[in-house]
N, C-alpha and C positions, 0 to 999 in steps of 0.2 A: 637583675639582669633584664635588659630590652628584651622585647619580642619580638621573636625571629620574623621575616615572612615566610610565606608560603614559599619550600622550594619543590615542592612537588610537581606532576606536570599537570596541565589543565587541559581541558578538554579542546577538542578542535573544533574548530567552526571562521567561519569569517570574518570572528571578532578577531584573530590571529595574525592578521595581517600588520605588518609593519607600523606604529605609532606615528601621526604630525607631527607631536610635537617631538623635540629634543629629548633624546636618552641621556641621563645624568651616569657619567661616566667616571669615577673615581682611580686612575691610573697610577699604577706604584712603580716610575722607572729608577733605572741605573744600574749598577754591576749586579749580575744572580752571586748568592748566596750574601745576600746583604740585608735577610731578614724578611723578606716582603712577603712571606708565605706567613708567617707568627701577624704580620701586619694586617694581611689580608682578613683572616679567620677574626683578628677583632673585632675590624669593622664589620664582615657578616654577622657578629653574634648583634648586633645592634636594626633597633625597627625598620624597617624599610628598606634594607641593606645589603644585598647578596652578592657573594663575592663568588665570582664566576672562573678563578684563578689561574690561568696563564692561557687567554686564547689564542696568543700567536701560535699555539699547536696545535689550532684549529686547520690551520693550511699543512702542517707538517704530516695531523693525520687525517686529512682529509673529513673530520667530524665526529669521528672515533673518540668517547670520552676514555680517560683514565681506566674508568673500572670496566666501562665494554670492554676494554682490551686485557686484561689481566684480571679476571674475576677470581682465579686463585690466589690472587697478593691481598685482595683486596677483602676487609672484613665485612663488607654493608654492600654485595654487589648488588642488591633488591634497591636501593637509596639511589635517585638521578640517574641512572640507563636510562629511565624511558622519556624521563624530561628532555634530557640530551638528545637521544634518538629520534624524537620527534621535534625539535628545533632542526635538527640538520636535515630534514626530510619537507620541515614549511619553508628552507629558505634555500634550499637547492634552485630555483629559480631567479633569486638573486644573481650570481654566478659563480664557475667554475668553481668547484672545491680543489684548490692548487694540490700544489705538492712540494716536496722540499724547494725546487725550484725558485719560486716563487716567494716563497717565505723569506730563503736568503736574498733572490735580489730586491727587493723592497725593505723587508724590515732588518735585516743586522745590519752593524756598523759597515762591516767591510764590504757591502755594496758599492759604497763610495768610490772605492779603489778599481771595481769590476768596470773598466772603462767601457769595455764590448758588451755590457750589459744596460748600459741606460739608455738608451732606443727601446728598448726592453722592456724596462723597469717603467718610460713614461708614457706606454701603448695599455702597459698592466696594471696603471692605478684607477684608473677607473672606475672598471672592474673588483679590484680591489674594498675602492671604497665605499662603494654598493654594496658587498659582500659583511662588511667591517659594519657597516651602519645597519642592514638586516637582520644578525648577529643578535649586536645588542637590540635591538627593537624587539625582537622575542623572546630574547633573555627577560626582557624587565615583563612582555606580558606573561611568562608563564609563572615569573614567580610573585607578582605585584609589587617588585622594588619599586622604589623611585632613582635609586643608586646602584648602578653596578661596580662593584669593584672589578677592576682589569690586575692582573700582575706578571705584566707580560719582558717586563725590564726593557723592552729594547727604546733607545731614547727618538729612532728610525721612526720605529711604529706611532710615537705621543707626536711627530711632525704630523704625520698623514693626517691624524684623529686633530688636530689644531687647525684642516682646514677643510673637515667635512662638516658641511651644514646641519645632517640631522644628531650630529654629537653634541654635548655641553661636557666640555672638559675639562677637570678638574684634577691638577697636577702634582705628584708628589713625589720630590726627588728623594729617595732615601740614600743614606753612603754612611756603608760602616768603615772602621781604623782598617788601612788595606795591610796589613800585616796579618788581620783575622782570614779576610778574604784568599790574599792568598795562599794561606793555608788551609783554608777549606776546600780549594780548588785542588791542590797539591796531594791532599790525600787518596791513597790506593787501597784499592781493593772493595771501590764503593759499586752501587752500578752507573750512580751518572759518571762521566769521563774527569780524569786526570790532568792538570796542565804542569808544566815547569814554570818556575817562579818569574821569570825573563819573561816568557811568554805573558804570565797573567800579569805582569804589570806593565806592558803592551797593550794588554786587553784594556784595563784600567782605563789608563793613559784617552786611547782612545773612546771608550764608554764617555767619562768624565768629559772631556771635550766637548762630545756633541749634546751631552746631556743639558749642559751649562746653558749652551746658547738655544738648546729647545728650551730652557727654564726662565732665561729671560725673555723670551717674544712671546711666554704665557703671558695674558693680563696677572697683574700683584695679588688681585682678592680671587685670584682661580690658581694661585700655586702654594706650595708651602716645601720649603726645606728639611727633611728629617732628619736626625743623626743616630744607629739603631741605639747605640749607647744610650743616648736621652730615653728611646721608647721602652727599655726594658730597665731602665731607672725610674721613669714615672710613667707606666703606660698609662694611667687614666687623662693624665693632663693634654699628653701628645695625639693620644684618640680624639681627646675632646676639641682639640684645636682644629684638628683634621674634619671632624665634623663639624664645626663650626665655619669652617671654613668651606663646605659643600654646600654649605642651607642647609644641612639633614638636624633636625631636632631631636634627634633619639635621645634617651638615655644611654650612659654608660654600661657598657655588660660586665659580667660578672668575670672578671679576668683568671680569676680561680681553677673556671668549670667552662670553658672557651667550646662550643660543640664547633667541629672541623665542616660540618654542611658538606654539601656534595658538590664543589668545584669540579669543572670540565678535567681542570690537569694542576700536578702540583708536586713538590718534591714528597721525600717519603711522611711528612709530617703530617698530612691529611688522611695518612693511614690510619691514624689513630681515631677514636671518633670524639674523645675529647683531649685539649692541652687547655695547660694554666701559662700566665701570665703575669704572675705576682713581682710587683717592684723589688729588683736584684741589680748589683753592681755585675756588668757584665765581666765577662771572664777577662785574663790582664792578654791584649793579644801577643803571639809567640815573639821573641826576639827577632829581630831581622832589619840589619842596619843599611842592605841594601834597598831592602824596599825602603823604610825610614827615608831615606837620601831619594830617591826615586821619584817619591809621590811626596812628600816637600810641599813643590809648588801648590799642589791641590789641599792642602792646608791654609794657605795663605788663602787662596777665592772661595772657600766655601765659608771660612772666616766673614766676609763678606756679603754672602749670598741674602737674600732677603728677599720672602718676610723667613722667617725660619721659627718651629717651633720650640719654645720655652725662649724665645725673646733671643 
């Protein structure tokens, strides 16, 4: 297994300030619940590597990591408070720590549509992406990556990051069978939210869309196509592509004994403090011949897509 970096927090001082050069930025977009938390925690178990996981909840909660906010769900609340807590305390100068607001009109999909929002949305990137680039800059010095992993899905947010200077972005569209997805969305009685199947394959539809055409105006040797099916058939080969495809020289980690690291935000999977990873045929996803007929066409282009891993 590689070795981890440091994700603990470092001391302050005026070495803390924001990096020249370029933050290596490793981004897992596309539809949530299509894997990218199992994806993330890999690449963290790997040298140089930290996976920082879903900061577009950084605006949502204002800077608030996971385990600040819920220390009774959380097993390891001593683990990342104070790394976090004092990132969000060196870079409050950056600017405004948003709020829902903000979040939705800049990075979801459906901004697009919020016509009375984009005078809005192009007074607030700025700011934004001053905010987004400060971030990581002290992400990578508190824990000494060279690599941040982002797993923020939205295909909105990997635009912005494509055209701020102090990013180096590195792209990775992941898309599981949407028969899986929409049943993972569908189900009740979880605590994230519920959708109907119409709805999420709307969601899809539109995800998929904007995803594609942020994937191609990536440069070819800074994107890589996933499929989760492929990564949990062969996680070593797909990791290793992905890292190959960053410049990260790590070895492979031990996909066995995966430690979860202390990501900002992430579904319930980084409760644990370790998951495995061992090459498995993924589950057959539920029947559903309307989605089948639905999402069709996005069989045919992601067929297509290139470069994509395992060839």
């Amino acid at each position: 297994m590689g070795e981890r970096s440091t994700t603990g927090s470092a001391g302050r001082g005026p070495s803390l300030s924001p990096p020249s050069h370029r933050t290596k930025v490793i981004y897992v977009m596309g539809a949530g619940r299509s894997g990218s938390t199992i994806l993330g925690v890999a690449l963290g178990n790997c040298a140089g590597i930290f996976y920082a996981g879903e900061l577009d909840k950084w605006l949502l909660m204002s800077g608030v990591s996971m385990a600040e906010r819920d220390q009774d769900a959380n097993p390891r609340p001593e683990e990342g408070t104070g790394m976090w807590r004092e990132i969000r305390e060196e870079i409050a100068d950056a600017g405004p720590l948003f709020g829902r607001d903000t979040r939705r009109c800049i990075e979801h999909s459906s901004a697009l549509f919020r016509v009375d929002k984009w005078s809005e949305r192009k007074s607030l990137r700025g700011s934004y992406r001053r905010l987004t680039g400060a971030l990581y800059g002290s992400i990578a010095l508190h824990t000494g990556a060279s690599h941040i992993v982002d797993s923020s899905h939205f295909p909105l947010r990997a635009r912005e990051l494509q055209e701020m200077t102090d990013v180096d972005l590195h792209l990775i569209y992941l898309v599981r069978d949407p028969r899986s997805v929409v049943a993972s969305w569908g189900r009740r009685g979880l605590p994230e939210p519920s959708f109907p199947m119409l709805t999420t394959n709307a969601y899809l539809w539109l995800t998929h869309l904007l995803s594609v055409l942020v994937f191609l105006r990536q440069p070819r040797d800074r994107r890589l196509f996933v499929r989760y099916e492929g990564l949990v058939a062969d996680p070593a080969r797909v990791v290793g592509e992905i890292l190959e495809m960053s410049g990260s020289e790590a070895a492979l980690p031990d996909f066995a004994a995966l430690s979860t690291g202390t990501p900002y935000h992430g579904n319930r999977l980084i409760l644990s403090p370790t998951v495995s990873l061992n090459p498995t045929a993924s589950a057959p996803p539920p029947a559903s011949l309307v989605t089948s007929i639905l999402q069709l066409p996005w069989r045919v282009v992601f067929s297509r897509l290139r470069p994509a891993a395992g060839g």
